[in-house]
N, C-alpha and C positions, 0 to 999 in steps of 0.2 A: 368673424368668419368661422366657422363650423370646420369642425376637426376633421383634416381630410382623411386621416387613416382610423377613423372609430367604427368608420361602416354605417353611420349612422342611418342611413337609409335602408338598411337590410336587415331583416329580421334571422341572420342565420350570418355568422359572419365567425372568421378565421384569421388567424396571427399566430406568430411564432413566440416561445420564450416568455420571461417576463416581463420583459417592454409590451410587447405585442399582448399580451393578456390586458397591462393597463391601457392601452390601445381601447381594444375591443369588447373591454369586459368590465368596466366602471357602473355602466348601468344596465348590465345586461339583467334579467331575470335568473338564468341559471345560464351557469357557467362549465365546460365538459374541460375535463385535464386531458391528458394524453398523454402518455409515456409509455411504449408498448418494451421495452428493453429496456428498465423491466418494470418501473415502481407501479404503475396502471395494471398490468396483468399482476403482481404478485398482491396485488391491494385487490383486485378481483378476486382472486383463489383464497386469500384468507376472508371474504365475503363470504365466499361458498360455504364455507365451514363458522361461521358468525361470528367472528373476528374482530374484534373491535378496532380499528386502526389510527394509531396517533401520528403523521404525518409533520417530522421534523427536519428541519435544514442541513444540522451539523451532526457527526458522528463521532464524538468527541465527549469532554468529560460532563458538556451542555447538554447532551444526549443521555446521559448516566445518569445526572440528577434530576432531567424531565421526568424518565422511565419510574425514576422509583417516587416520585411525588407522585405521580397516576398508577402507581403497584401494577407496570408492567412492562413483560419481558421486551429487552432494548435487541431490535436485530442489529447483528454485526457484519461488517466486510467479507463476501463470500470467502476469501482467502482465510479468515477469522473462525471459520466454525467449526465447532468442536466440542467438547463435554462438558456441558453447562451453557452451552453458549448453542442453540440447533438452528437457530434461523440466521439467515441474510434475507437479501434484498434478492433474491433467487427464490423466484415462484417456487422449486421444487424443493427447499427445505422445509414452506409451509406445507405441501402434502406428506412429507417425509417423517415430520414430529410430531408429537403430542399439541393439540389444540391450547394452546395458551387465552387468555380470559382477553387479556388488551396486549396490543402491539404497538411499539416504539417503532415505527423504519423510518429513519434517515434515507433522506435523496437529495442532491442538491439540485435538480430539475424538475420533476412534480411535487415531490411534498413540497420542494422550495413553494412554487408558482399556487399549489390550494392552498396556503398555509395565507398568501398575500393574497388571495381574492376574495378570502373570506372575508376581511378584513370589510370589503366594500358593501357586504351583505345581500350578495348571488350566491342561490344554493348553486353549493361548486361541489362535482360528483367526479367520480373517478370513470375513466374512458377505455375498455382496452379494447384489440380484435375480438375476445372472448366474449363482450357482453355489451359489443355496439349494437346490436338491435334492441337487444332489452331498456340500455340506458336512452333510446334513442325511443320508445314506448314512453317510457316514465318522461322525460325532456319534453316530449310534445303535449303529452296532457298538462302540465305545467303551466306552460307559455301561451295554450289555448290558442288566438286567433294572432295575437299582436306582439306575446312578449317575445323579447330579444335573448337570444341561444348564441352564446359565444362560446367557439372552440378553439380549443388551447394547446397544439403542437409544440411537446415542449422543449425536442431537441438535446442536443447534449453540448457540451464545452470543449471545445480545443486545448487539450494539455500544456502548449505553447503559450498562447494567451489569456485563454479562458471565456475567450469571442464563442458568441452563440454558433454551434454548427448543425444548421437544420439538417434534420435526423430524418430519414424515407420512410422508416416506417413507423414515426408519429405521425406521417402523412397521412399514410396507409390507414391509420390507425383512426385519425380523424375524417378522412374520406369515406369510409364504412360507417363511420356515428351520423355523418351527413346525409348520406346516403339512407339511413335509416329513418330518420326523418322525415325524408320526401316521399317515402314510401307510408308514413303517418300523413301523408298531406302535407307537410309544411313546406310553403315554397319560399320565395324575393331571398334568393341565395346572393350573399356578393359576390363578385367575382374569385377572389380568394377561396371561399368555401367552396365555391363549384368546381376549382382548379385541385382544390383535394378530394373532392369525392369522382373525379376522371379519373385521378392517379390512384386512386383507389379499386376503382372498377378495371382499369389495366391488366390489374396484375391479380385480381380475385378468385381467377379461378387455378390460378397456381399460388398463392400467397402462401407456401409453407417454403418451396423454393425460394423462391425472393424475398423472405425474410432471414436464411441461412445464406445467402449469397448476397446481400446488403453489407455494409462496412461493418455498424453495430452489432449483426447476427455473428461475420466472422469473428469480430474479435471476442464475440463468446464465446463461439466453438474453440477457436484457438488457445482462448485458457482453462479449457476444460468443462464447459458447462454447455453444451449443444442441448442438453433436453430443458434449460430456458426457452430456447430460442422455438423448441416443438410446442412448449405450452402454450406459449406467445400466438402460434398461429393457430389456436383452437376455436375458429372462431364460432362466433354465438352458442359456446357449450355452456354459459352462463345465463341465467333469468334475476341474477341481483346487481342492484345497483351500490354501489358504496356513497353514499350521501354526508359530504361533513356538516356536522352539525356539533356547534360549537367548536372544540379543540381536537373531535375524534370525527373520524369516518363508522356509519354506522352501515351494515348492510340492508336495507329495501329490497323486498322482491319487486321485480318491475310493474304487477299487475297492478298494485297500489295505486292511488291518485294523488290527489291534493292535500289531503289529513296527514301525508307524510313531508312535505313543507313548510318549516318552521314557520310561525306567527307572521316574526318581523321580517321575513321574505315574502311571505304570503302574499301580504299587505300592500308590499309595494308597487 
């Protein structure tokens, strides 16, 4: 019997976490991350600036010796920065310091989930509010008529348990990438993906509000970091995409086609 939750019949299909990425995203063509608070917008902004992005799990001493075998600077715990140390996982330290060559950021929700879809060999690209149209340009010329677009809401963790808690504005986040899409032409949405680019369109034309009034925005506000949560709703102020290739995210301008799709993606 055929996998009832891969979507298999949709060429545009959504899941939460990383269950739901190997869900819906095994054989997909290209694969959209999502993380809009923050790893997806702050992997957006160090694009902008051409950024090289290494995309790790742990923030730890795993993270130390990743950073210094690719000779590059490890972002640390917003609470962590300081002299010698200028970035976190806070979009606004990348516009705040000097241009670093390669970036280490640690996340345990998006870099977690591209770090495991690469694996399957889906170009798997970074998704945020800021540069859902762009990435949502480059995704459709990609996939052409037939290939399969899986989007990856990637939620955050429950401190209590560490149970997946779907996040509103990775919705938001993936709703808009969707959305961007069908304005490319691409239609046979599953139900899932259509259910997030509603909840997207809901709140679009106030999305800077309701991403500071969502749980994830207060609890940024709340520990001192609101102008995350401002970046976050910039939306479409980006035309690159971040594309992993290999072990790093590389920036694409969106105009690009297919010459920027690895071989053995290509191919398949």
């Amino acid at each position: 019997m055929a996998d009832p939750y891969a979507q298999h019949r949709y060429q545009v299909r959504c899941d939460w976490g990383p269950a739901g990425a190997d869900a819906v995203g095994r054989d997909a063509l290209v694969v959209a991350v999502v993380d809009v608070l923050s790893f997806t917008t702050t992997l957006t902004v160090a694009a902008d600036r051409g950024i090289e992005v290494f995309p790790f799990r742990w923030r730890d001493d795993r993270a130390v010796a990743f950073a210094e075998q690719h000779q590059a600077m490890l972002a640390v715990g917003r609470s962590e920065v300081g002299p010698g140390r200028p970035i976190s996982l806070s979009p606004a330290t990348i516009r705040s310091s000097a241009d670093p060559v390669r970036l280490v950021l640690p996340s345990p929700n998006g870099s977690t989930i591209a770090r495991r879809l690469a694996q399957h060999g889906a170009a798997v690209i970074g998704v945020s509010l800021r540069n859902a149209r762009a990435a949502a340009a480059w995704a459709a010329r990609q996939a052409a008529e037939d290939g399969a677009i899986a989007v990856i809401p990637a939620g955050e963790r429950w401190r209590s348990d560490g149970s997946l808690r779907p996040a509103v504005e990775d919705l938001w986040g993936a709703g808009a990438f969707i959305a961007g899409l069908v304005d490319e032409g691409i239609g046979n949405l599953s139900p899932e993906a259509a259910v997030a680019m509603a909840a997207y369109r809901s709140v679009a034309a106030h999305i800077g509000a309701a991403l500071r009034d969502c749980a994830s925005g207060r609890e940024l506000t709340e520990y001192g970091f609101p102008e995350d949560v401002d970046i976050a709703a910039e939306v479409d102020a980006s035309d690159v995409v971040p594309v992993l290739t290999g072990e790093s995210f590389q920036p694409v301008p969106a105009r690009r086609g297919h010459a920027d799709l690895p071989g053995s993606q290509r191919d398949r």
